[in-house]
Jmol script that loads the backbone (N, CA, C; Angstrom):
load data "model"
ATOM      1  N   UNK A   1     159.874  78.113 193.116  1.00  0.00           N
ATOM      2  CA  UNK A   1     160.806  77.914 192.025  1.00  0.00           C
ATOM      3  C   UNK A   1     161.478  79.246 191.684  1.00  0.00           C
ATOM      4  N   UNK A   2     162.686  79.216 191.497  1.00  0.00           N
ATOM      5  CA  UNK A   2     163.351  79.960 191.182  1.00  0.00           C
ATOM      6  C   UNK A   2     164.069  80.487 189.312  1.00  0.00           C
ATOM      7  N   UNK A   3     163.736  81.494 189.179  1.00  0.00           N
ATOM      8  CA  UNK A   3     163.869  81.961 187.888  1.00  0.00           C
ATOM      9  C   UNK A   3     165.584  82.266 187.551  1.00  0.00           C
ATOM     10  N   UNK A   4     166.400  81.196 186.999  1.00  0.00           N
ATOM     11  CA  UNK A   4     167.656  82.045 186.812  1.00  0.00           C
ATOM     12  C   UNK A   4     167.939  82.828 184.834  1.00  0.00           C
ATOM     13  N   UNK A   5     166.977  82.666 184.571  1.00  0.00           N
ATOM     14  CA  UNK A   5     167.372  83.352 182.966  1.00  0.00           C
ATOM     15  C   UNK A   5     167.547  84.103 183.351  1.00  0.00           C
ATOM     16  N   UNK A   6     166.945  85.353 183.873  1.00  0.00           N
ATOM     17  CA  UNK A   6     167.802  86.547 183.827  1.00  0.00           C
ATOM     18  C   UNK A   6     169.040  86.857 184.362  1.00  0.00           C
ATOM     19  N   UNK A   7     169.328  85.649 185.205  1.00  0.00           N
ATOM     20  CA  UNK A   7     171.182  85.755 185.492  1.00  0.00           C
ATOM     21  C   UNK A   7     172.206  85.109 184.842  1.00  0.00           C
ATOM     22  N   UNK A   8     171.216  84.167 183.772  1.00  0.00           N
ATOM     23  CA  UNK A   8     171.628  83.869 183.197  1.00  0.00           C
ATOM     24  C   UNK A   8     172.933  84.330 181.612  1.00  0.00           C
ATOM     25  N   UNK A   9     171.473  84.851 181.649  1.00  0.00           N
ATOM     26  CA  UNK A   9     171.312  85.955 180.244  1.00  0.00           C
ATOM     27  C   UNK A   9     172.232  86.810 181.029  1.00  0.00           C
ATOM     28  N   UNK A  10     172.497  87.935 181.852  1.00  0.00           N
ATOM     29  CA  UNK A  10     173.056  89.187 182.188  1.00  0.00           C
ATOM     30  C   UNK A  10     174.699  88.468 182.393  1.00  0.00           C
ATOM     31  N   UNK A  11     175.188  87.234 182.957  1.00  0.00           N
ATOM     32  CA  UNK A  11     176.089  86.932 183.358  1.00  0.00           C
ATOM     33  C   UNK A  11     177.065  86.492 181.857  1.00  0.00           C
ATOM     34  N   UNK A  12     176.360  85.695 181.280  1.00  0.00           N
ATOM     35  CA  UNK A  12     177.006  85.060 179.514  1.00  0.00           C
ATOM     36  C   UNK A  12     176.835  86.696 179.007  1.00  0.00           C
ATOM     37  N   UNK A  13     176.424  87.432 179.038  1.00  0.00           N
ATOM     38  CA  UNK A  13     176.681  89.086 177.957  1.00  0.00           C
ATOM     39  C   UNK A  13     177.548  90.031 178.569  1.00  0.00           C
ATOM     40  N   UNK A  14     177.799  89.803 180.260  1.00  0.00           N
ATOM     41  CA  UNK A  14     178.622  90.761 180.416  1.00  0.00           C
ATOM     42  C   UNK A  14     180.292  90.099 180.005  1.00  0.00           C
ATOM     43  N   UNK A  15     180.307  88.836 180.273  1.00  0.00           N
ATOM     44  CA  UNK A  15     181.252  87.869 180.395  1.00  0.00           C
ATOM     45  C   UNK A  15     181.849  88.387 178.464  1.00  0.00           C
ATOM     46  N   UNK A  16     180.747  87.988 177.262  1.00  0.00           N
ATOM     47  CA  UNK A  16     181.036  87.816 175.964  1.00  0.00           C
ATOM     48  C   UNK A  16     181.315  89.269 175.451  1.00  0.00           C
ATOM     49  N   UNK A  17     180.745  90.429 176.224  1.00  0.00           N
ATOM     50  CA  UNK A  17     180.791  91.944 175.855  1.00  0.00           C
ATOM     51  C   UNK A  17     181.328  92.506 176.616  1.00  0.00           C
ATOM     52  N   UNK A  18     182.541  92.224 177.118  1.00  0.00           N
ATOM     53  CA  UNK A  18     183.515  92.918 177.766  1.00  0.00           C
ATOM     54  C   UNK A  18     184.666  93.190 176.923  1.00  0.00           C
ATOM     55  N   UNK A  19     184.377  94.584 177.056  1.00  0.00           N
ATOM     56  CA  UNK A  19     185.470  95.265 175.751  1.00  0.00           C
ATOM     57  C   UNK A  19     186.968  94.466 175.943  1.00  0.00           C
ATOM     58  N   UNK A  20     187.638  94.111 174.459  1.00  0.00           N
ATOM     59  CA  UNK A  20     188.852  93.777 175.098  1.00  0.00           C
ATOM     60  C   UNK A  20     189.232  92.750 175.156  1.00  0.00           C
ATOM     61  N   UNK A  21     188.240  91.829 175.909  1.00  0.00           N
ATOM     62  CA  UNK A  21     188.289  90.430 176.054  1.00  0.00           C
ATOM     63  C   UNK A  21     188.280  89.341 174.435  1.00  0.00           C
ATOM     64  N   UNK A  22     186.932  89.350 174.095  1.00  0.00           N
ATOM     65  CA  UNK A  22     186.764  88.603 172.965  1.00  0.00           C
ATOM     66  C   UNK A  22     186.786  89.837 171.537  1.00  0.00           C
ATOM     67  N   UNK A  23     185.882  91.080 171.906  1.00  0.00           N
ATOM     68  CA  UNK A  23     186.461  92.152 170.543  1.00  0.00           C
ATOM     69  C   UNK A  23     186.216  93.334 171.165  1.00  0.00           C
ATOM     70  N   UNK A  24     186.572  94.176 170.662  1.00  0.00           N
ATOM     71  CA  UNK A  24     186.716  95.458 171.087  1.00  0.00           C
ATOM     72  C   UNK A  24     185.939  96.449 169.657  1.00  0.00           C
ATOM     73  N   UNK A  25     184.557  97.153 170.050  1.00  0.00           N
ATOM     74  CA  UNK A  25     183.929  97.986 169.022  1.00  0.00           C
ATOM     75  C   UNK A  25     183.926  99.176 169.436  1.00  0.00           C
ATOM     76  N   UNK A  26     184.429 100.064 169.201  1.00  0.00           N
ATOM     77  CA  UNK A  26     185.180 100.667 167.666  1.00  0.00           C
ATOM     78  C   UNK A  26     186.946 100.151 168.585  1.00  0.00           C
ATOM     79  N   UNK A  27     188.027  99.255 167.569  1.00  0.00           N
ATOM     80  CA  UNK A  27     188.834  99.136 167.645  1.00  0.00           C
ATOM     81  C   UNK A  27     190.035 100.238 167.998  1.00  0.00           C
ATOM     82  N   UNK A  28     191.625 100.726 167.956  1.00  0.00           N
ATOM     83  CA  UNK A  28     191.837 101.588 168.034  1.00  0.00           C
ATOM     84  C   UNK A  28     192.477 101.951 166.572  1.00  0.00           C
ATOM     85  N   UNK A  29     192.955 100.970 165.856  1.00  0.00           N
ATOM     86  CA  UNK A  29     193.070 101.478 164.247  1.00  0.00           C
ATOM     87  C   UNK A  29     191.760 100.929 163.272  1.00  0.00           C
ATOM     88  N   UNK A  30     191.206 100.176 163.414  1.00  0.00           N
ATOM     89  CA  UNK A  30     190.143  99.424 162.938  1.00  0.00           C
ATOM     90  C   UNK A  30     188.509  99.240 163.575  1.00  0.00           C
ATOM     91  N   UNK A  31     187.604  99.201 162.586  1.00  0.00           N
ATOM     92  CA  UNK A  31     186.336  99.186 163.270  1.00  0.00           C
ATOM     93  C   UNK A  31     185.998  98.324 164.640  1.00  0.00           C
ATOM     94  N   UNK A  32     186.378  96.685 164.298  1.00  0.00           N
ATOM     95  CA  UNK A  32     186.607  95.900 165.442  1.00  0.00           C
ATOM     96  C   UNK A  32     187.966  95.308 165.118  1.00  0.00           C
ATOM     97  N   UNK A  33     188.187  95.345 166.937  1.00  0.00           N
ATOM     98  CA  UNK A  33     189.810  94.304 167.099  1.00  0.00           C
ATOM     99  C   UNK A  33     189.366  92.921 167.925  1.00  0.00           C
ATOM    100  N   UNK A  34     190.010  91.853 167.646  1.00  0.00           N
ATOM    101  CA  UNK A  34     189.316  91.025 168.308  1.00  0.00           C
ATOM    102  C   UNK A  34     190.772  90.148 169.233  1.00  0.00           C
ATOM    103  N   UNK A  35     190.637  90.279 171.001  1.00  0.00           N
ATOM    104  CA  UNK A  35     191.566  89.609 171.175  1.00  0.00           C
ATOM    105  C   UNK A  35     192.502  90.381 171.721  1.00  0.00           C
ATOM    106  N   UNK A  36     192.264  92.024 171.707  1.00  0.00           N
ATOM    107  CA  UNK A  36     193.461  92.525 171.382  1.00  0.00           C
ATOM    108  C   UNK A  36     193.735  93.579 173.277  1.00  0.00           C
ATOM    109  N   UNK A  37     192.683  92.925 174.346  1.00  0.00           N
ATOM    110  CA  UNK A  37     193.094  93.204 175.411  1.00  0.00           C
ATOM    111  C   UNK A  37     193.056  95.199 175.883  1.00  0.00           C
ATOM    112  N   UNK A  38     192.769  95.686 175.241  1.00  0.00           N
ATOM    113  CA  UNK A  38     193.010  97.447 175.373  1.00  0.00           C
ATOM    114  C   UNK A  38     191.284  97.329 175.186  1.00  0.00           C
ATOM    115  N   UNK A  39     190.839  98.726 175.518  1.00  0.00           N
ATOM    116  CA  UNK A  39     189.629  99.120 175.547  1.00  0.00           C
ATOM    117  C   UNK A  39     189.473 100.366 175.619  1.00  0.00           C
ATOM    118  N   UNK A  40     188.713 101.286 175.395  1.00  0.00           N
ATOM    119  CA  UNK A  40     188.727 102.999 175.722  1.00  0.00           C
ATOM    120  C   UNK A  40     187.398 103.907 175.932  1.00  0.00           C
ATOM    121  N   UNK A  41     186.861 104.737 176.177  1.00  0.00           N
ATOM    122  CA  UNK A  41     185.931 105.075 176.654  1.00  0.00           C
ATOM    123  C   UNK A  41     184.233 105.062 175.810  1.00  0.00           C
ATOM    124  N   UNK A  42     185.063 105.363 174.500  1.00  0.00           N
ATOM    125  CA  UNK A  42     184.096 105.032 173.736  1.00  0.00           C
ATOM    126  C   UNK A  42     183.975 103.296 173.257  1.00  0.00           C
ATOM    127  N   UNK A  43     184.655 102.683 173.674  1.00  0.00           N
ATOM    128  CA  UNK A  43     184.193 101.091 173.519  1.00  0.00           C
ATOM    129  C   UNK A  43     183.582 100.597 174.282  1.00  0.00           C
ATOM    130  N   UNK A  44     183.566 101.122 175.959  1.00  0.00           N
ATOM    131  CA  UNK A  44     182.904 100.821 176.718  1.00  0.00           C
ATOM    132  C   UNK A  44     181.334 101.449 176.599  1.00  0.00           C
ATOM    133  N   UNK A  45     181.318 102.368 176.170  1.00  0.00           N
ATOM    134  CA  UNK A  45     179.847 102.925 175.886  1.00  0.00           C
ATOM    135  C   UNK A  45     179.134 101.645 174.571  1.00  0.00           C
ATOM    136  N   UNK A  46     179.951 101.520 173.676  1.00  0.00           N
ATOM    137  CA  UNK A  46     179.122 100.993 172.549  1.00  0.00           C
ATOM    138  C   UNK A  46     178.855  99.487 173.246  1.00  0.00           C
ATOM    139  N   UNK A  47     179.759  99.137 173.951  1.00  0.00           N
ATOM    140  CA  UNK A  47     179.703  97.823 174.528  1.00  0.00           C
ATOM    141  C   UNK A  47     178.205  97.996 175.498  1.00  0.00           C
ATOM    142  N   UNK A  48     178.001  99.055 176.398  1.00  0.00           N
ATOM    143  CA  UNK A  48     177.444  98.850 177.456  1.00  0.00           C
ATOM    144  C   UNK A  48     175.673  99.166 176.978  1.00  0.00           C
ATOM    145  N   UNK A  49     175.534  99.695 175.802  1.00  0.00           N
ATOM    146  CA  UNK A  49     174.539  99.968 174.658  1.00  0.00           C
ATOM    147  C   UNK A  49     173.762  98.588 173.771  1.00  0.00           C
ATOM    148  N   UNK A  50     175.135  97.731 173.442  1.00  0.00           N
ATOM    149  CA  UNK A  50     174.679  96.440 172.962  1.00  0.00           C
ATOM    150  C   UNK A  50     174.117  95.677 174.434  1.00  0.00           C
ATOM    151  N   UNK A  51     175.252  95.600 175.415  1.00  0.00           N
ATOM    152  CA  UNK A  51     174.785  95.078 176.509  1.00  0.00           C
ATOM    153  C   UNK A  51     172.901  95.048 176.755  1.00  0.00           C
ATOM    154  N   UNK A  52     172.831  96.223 176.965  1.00  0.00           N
ATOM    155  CA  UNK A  52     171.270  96.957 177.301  1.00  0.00           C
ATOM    156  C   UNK A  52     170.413  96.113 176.340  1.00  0.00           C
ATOM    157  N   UNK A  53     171.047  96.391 174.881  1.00  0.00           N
ATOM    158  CA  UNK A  53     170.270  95.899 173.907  1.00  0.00           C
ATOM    159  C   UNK A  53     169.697  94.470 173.647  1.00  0.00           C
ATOM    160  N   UNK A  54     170.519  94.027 173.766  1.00  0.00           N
ATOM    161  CA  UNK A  54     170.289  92.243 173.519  1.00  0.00           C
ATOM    162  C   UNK A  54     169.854  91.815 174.946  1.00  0.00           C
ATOM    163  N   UNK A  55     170.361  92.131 176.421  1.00  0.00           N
ATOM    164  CA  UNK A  55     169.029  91.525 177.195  1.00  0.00           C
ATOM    165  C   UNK A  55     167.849  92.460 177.231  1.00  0.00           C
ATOM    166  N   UNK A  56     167.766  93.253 176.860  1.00  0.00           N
ATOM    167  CA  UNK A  56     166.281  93.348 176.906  1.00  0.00           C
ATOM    168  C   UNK A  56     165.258  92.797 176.265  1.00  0.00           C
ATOM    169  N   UNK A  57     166.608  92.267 174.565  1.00  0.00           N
ATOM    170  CA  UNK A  57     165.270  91.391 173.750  1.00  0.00           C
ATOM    171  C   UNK A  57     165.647  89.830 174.233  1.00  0.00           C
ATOM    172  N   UNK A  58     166.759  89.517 175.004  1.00  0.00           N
ATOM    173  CA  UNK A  58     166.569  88.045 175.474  1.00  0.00           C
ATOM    174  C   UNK A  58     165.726  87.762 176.500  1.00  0.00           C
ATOM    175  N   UNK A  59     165.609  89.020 177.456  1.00  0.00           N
ATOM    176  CA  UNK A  59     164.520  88.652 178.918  1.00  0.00           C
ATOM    177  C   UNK A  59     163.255  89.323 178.596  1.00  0.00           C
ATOM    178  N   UNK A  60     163.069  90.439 178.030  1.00  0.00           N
ATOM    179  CA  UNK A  60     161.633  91.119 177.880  1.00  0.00           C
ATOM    180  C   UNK A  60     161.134  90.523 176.448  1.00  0.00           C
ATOM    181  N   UNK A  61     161.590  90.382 175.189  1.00  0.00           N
ATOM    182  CA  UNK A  61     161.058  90.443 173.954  1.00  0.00           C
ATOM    183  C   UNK A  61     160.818  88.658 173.854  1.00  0.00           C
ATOM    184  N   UNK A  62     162.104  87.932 174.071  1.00  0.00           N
ATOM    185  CA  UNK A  62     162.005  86.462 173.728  1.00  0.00           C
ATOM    186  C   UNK A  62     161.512  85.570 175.438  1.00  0.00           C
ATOM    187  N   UNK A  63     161.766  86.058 176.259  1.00  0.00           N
ATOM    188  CA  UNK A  63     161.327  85.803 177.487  1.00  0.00           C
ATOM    189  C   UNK A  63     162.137  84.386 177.778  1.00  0.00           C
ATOM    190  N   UNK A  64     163.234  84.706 178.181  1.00  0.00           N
ATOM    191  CA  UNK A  64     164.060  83.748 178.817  1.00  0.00           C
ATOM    192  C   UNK A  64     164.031  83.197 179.891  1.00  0.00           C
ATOM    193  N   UNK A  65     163.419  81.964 180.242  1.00  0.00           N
ATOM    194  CA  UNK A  65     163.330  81.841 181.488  1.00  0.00           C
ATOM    195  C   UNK A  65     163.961  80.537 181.341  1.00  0.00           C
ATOM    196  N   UNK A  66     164.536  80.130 182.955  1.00  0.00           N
ATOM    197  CA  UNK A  66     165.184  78.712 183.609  1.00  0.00           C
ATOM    198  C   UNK A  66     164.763  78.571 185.268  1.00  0.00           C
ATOM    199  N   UNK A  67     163.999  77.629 185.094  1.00  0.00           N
ATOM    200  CA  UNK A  67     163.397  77.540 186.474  1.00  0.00           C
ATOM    201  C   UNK A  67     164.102  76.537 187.332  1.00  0.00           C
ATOM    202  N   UNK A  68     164.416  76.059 188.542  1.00  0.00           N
ATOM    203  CA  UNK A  68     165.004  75.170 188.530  1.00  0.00           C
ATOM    204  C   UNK A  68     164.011  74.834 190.076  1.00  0.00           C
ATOM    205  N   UNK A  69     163.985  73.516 190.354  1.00  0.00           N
ATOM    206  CA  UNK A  69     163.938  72.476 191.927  1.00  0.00           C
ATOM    207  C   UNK A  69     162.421  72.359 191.228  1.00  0.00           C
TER     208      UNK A  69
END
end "model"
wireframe off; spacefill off
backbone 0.3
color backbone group
């Protein structure tokens, strides 16, 4: 059996935390922009920080698993 949570999980956070796409943290006049397509070096860091953050507590802390066959 095969385990897909963790591709799960990594594929829906890179997809929802891609600067730019759905919001952008730290915005370029405002804290967040949402929608607004631009991104910059420091958004990609805060992005790639939450990234880290939330799967580690969706696959290590809450233990996400999807087994499938």
């Amino acid at each position: 059996m095969a385990d897909w949570g963790p591709v799960v999980v990594a594929t829906v956070l890179f997809v929802v935390l891609t600067p730019g796409l759905l919001c952008t943290l730290p915005g370029r006049g405002r804290v967040a922009e949402f929608g607004s397509m631009h991104t910059s070096g420091l958004a990609i860091l805060v992005h790639a920080v939450l990234y880290f953050a939330l799967a580690t507590i969706f696959l290590i802390a809450i233990g996400v698993h999807i087994y499938t066959g």
